[in-house]
N, C-alpha and C positions, 0 to 999 in steps of 0.2 A: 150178344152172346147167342150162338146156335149148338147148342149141344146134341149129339147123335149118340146111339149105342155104339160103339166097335164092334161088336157083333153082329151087327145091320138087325136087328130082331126087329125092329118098326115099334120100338117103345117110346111112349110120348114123357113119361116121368121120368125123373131122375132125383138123386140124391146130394148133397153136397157133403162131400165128407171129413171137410177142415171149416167147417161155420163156427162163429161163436154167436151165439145168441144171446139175448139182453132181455129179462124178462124184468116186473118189475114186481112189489113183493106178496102181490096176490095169486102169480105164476103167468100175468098175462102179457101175449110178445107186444114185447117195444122195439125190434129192431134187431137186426144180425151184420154179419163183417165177413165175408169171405176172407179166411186167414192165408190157404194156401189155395189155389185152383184143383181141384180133383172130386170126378164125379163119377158115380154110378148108377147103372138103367135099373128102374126098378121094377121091368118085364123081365130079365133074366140075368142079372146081379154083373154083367159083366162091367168093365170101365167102360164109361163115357168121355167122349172128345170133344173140346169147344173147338166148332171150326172155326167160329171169330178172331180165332190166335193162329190161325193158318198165315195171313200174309205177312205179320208182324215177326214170326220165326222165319219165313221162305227169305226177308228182308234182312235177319240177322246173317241166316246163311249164307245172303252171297256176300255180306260185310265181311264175312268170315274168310269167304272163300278169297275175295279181293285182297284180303292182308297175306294170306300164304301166297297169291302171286308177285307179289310185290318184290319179292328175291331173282335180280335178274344172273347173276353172274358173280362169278370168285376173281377178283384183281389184285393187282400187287396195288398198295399205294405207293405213290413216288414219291413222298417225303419221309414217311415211319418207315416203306417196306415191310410190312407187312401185311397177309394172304387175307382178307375180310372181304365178308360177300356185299356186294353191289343189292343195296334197297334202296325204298321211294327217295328218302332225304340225299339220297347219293354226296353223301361225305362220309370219312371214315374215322368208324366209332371210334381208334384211339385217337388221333393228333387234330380228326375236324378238319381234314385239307378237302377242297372237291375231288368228288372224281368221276372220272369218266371211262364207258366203255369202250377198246380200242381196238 
């Protein structure tokens, strides 16, 4: 985990603001759980950013970006005839024949 202000302020603390804490029944911490990820700089209140989740999103996004390319073209099929667009599995979602671009 590296956490930064979003406001570049050069704050070294931060806050977590979806913890649960676990005390035990004299009020003393036994332990916490980050619930949701979300922090704030405690130099000038703005949100803070883990950049430890920088490559792990940059990696979502180009999974992401790979599945939108994956639509190459609009074909007739030659068995249904019917107009379905050409994806990675290249067969056609109604009858399952292959197909090919011509």
């Amino acid at each position: 985990m590296l956490l930064v202000c979003s406001s570049r302020c050069g704050g070294q603390l931060f806050r977590a603001l979806f913890a649960e804490v676990d005390l035990d029944s004299s009020g003393e911490y036994q332990g916490h759980r980050i619930a949701q990820p979300g922090y704030v700089c405690l130099n000038c209140g703005a949100p803070a950013l883990d950049l430890g989740e920088v490559p792990a999103a940059m990696d979502d996004e180009a999974r992401e970006d790979e599945a939108a390319a994956t639509v190459t073209a609009d074909v007739l099929c030659p068995v249904c005839e019917t107009m379905v667009q050409l994806d990675a599995n290249m067969e056609c979602p109604n009858c399952g024949s292959p197909l090919e671009v011509g």
